[in-house]
DSSP file (Angstrom, degrees, kcal/mol; ACC not computed):
  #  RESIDUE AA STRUCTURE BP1 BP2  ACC     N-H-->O    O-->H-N    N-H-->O    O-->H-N    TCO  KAPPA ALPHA  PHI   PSI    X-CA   Y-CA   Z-CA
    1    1 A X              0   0    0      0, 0.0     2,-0.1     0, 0.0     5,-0.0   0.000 360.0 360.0 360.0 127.5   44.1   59.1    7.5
    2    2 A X        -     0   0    0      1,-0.1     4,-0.4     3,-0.0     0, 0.0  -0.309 360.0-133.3 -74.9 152.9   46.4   58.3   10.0
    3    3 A X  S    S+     0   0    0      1,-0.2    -1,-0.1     2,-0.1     0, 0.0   0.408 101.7  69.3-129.0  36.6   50.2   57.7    9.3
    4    4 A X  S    S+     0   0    0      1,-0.1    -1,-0.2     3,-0.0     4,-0.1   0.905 101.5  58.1 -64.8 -60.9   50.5   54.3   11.4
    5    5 A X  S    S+     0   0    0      2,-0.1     2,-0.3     0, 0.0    -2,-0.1   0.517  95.6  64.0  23.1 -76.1   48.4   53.2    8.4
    6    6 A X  S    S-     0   0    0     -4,-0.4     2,-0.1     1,-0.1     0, 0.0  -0.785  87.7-114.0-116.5 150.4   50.4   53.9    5.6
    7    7 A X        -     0   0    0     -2,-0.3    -1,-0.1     1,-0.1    -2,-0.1  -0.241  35.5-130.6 -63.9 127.5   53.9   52.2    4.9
    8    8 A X     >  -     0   0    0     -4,-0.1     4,-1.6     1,-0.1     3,-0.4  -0.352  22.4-102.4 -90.5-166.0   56.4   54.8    5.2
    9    9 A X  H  > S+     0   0    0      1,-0.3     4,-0.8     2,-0.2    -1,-0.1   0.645 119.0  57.6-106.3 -14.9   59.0   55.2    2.3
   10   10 A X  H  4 S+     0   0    0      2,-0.1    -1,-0.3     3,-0.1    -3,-0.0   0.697 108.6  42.8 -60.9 -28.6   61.8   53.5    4.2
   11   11 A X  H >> S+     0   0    0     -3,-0.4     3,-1.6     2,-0.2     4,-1.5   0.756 116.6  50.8 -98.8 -44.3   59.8   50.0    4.8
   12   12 A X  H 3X S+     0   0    0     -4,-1.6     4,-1.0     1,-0.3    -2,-0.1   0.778 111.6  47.0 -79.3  -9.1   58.6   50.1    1.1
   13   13 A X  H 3X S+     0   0    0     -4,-0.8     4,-1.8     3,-0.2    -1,-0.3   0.461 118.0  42.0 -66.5 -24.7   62.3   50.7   -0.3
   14   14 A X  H <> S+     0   0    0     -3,-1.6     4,-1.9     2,-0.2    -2,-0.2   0.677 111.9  49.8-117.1  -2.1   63.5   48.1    1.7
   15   15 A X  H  X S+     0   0    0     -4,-1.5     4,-1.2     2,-0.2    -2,-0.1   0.888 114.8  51.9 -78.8 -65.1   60.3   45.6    1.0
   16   16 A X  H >< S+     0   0    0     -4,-1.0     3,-1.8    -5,-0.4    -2,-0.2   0.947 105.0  60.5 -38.9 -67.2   61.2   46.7   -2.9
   17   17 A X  H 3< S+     0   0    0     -4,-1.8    -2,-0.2     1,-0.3    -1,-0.2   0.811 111.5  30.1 -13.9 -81.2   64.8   45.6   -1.8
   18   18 A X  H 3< S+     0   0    0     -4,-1.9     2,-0.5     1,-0.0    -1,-0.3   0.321 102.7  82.7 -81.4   4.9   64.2   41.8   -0.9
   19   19 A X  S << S-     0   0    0     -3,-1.8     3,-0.1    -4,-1.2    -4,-0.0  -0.895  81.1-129.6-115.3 117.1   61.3   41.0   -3.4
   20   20 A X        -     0   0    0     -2,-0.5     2,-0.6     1,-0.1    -1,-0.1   0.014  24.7-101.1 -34.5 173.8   62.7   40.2   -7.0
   21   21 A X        -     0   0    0      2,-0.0     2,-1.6     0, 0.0     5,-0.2  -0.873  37.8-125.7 -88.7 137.8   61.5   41.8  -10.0
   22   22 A X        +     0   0    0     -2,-0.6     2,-0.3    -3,-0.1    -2,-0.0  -0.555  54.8 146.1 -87.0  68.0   59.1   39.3  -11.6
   23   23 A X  S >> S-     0   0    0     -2,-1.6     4,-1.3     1,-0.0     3,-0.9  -0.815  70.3 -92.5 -83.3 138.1   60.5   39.1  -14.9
   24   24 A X  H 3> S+     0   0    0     -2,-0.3     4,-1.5     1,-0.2     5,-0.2   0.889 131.7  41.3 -19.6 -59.6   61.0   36.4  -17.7
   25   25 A X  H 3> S+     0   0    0      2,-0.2     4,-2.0     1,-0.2     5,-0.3   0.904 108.7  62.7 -61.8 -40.3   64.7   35.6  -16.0
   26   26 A X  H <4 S+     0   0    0     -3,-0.9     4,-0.3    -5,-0.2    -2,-0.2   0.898 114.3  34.1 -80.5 -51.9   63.1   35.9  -12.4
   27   27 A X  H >X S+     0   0    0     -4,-1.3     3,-3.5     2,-0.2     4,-1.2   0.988 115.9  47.8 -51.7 -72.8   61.0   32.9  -13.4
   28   28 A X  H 3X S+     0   0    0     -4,-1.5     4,-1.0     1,-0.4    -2,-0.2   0.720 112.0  55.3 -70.7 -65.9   63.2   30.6  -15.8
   29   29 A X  H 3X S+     0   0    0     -4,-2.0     4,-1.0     2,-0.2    -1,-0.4   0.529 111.6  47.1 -91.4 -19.7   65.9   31.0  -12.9
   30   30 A X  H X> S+     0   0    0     -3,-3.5     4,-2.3    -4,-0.3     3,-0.7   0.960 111.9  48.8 -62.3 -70.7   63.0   29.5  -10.3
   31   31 A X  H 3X S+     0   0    0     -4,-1.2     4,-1.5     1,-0.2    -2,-0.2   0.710 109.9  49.1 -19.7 -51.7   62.2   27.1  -12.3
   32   32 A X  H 3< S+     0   0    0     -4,-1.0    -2,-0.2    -5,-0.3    -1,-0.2   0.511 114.3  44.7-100.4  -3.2   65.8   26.2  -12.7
   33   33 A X  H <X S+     0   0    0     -4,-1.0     4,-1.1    -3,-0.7    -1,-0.2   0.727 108.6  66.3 -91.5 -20.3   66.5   26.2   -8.8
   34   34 A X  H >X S+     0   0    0     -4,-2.3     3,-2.2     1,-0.2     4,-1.0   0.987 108.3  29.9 -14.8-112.7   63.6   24.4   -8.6
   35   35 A X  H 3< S+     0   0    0     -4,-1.5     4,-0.3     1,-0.3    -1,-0.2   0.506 105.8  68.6 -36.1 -31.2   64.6   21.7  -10.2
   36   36 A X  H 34>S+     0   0    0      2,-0.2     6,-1.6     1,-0.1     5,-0.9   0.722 106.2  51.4 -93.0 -13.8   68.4   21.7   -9.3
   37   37 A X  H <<5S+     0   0    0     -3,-2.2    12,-0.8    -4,-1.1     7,-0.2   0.611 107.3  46.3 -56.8 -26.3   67.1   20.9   -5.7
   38   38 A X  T  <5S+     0   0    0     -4,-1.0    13,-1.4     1,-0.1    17,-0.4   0.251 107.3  63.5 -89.4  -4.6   64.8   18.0   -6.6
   39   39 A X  T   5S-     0   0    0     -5,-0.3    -2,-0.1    -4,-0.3    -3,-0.1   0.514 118.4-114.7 -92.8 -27.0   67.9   16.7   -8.7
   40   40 A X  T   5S+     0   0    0      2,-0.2    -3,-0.1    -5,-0.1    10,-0.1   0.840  83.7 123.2  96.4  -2.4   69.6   16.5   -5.6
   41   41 A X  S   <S+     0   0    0     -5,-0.9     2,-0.3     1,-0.2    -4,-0.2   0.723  75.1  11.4 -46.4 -73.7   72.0   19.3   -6.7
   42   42 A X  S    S-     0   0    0     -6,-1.6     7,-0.3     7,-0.2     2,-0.3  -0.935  80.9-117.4-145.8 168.1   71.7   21.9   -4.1
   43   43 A X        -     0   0    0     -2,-0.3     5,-0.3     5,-0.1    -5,-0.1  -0.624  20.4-145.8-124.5 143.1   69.9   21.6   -0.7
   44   44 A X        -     0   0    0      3,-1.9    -1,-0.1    -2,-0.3     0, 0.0  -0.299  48.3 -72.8 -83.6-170.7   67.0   23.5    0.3
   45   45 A X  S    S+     0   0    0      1,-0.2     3,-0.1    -2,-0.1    -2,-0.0   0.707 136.1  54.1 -65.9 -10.4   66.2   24.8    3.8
   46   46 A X  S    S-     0   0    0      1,-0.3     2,-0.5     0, 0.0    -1,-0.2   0.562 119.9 -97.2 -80.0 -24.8   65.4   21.2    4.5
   47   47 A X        -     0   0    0      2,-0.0    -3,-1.9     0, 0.0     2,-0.3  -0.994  69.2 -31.6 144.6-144.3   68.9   19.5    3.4
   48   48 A X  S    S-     0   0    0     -2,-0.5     2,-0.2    -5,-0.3    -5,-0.1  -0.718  70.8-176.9-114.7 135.0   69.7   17.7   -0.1
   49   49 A X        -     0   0    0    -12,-0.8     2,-0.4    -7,-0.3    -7,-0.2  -0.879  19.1-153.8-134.0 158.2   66.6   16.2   -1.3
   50   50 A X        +     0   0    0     -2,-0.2   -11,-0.2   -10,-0.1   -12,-0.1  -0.972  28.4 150.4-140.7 148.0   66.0   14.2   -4.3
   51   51 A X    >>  -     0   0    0    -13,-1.4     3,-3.5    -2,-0.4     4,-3.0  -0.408  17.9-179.6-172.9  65.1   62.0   13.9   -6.6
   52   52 A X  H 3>>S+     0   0    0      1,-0.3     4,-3.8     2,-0.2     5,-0.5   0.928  79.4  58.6 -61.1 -17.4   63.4   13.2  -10.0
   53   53 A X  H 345S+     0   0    0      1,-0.2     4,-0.4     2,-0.2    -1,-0.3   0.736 106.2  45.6 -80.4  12.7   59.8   13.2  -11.1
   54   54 A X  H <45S+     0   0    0     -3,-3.5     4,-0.3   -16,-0.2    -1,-0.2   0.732 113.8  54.1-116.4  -7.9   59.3   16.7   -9.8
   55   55 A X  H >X5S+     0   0    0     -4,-3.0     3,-2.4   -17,-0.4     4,-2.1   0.921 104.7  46.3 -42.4 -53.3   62.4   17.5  -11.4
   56   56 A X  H 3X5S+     0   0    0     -4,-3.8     4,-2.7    -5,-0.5     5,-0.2   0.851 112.5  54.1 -74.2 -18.1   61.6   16.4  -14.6
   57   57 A X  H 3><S+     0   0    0     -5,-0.5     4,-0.6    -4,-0.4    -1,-0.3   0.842 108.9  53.0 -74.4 -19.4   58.1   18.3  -14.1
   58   58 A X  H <> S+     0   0    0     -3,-2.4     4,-1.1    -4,-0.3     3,-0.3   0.892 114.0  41.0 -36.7 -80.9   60.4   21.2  -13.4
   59   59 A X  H >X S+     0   0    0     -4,-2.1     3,-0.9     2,-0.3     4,-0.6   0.888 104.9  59.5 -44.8 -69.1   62.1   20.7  -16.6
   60   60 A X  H 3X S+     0   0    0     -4,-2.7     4,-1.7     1,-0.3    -1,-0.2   0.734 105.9  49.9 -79.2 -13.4   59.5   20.0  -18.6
   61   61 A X  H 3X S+     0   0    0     -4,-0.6     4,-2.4    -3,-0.3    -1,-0.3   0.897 104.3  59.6 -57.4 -42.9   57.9   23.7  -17.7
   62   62 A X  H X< S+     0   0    0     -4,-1.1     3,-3.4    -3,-0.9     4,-0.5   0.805 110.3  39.4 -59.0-111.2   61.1   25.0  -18.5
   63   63 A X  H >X S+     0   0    0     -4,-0.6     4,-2.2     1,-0.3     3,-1.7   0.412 116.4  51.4  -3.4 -74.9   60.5   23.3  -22.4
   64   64 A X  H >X S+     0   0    0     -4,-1.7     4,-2.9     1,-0.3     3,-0.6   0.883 112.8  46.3 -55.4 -55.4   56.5   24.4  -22.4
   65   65 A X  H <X S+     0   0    0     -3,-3.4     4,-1.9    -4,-2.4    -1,-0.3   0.841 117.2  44.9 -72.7 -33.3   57.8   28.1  -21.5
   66   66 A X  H <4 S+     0   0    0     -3,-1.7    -1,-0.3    -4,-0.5    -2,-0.3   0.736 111.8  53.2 -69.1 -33.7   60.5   27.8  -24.3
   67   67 A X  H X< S+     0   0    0     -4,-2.2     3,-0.8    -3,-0.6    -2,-0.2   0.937 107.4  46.0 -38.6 -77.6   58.1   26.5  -26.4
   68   68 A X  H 3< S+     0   0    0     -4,-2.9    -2,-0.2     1,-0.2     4,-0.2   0.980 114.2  53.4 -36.1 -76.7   55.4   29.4  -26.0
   69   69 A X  T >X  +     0   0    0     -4,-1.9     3,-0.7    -5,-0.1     4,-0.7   0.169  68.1 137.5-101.4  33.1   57.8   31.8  -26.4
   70   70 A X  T <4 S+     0   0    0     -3,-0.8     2,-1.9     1,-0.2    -3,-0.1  -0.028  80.1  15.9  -4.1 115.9   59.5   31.2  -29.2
   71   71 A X  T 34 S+     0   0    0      1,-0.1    -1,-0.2     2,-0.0    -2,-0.1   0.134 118.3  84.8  82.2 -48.3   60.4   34.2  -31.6
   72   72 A X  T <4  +     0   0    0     -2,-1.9     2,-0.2    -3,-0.7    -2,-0.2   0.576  65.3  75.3 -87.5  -9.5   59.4   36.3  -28.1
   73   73 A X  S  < S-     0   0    0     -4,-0.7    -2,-0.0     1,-0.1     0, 0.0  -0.651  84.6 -99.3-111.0 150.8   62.3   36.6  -25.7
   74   74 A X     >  -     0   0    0     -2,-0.2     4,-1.6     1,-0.1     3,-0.2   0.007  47.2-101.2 -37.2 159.5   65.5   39.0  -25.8
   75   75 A X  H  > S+     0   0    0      2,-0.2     4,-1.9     1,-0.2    -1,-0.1   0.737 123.5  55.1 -89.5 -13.9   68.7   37.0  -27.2
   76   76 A X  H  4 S+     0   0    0      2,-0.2    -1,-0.2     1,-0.2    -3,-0.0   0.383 108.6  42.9 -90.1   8.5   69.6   36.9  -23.2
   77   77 A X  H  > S+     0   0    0     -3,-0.2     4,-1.2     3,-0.1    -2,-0.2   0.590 111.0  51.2-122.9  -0.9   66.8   35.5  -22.3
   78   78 A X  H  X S+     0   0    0     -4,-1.6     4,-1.6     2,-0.2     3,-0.2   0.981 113.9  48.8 -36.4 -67.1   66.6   32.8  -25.2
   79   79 A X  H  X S+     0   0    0     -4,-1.9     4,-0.6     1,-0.3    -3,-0.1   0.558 115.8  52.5 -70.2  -8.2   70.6   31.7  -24.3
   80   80 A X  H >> S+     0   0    0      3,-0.2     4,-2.1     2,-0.1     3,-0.7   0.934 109.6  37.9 -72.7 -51.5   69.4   31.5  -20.9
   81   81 A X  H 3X S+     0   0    0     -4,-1.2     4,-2.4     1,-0.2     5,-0.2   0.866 115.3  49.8 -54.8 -43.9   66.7   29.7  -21.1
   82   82 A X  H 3< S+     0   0    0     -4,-1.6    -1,-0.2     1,-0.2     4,-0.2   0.685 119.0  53.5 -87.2   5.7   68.1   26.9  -23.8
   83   83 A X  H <X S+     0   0    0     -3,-0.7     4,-1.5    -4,-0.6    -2,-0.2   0.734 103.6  43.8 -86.6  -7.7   71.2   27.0  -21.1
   84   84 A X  H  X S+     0   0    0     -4,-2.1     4,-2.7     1,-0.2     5,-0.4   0.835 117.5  60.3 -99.9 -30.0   69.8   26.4  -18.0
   85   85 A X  H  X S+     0   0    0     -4,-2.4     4,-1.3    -5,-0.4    -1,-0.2   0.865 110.4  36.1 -36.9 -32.2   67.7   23.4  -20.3
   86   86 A X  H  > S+     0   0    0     -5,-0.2     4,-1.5     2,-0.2     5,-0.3   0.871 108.2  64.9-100.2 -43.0   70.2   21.7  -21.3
   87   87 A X  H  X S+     0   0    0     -4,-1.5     4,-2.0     1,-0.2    -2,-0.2   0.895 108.4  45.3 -35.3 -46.6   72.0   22.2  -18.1
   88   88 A X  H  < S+     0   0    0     -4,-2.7     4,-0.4     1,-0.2    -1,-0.2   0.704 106.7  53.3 -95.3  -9.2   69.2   20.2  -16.4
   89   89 A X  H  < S+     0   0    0     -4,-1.3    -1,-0.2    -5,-0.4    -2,-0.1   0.535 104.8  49.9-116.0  29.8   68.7   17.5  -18.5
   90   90 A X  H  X S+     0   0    0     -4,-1.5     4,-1.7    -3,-0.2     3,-0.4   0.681 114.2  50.7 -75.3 -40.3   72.0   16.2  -18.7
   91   91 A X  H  X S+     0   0    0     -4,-2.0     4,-0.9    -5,-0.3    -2,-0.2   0.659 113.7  47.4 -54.1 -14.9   71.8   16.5  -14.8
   92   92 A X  H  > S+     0   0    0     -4,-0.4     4,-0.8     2,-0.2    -1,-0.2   0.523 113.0  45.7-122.0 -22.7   68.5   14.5  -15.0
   93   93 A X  H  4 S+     0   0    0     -3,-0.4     3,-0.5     2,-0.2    -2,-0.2   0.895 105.6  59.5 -90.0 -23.7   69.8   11.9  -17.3
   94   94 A X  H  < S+     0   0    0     -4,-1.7     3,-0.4     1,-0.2    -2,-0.2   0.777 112.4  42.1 -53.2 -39.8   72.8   11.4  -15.4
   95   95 A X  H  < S+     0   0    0     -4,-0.9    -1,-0.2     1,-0.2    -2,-0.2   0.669 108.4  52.1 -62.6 -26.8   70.5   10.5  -12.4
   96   96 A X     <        0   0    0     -4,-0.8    -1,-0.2    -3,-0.5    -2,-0.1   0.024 360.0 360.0-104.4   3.2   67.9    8.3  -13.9
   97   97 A X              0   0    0     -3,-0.4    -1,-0.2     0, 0.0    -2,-0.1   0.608 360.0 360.0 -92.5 360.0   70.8    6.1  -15.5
């Protein structure tokens, strides 16, 4: 085996680097940038955009996932989760009023 091939340990350190860990927080924090861009909130690479229904679809995975795991999460990823909830749908009623 040649060792053009194989990823040397510098490209796979640095791959490791830029790629999250895929965690409970790594989602629920997706979710919740998600949604605070379709709120109109914070701009993607495309500008300030607004979809309040694809917020509130946004949102309402956030609920489903709090839902399911009930009883299951760390107490810092519970208070995350019922903050960045509550965070977005006081932003989401403020918009839709």
């Amino acid at each position: 085996m040649s060792s053009d091939s194989a990823p040397d340990a510098a490209t796979t350190a640095a791959d490791s680097a830029a790629t999250p860990a895929l965690d409970f927080t790594t989602i629920a924090l997706s979710l919740h940038e998600s949604a605070l861009i379709l709120l109109g909130i914070k701009a993607d690479a495309n500008g300030m955009q607004t979809d309040l229904d694809g917020a509130r679809y946004q949102i309402d995975m956030l609920g489903v996932l709090a839902e399911k795991t009930k009883g299951n999460l760390t107490e810092d990823e519970d208070r995350l989760l019922r903050t960045v909830l509550y965070e977005l749908r006081v932003a989401y009623t403020e918009r839709v009023r």
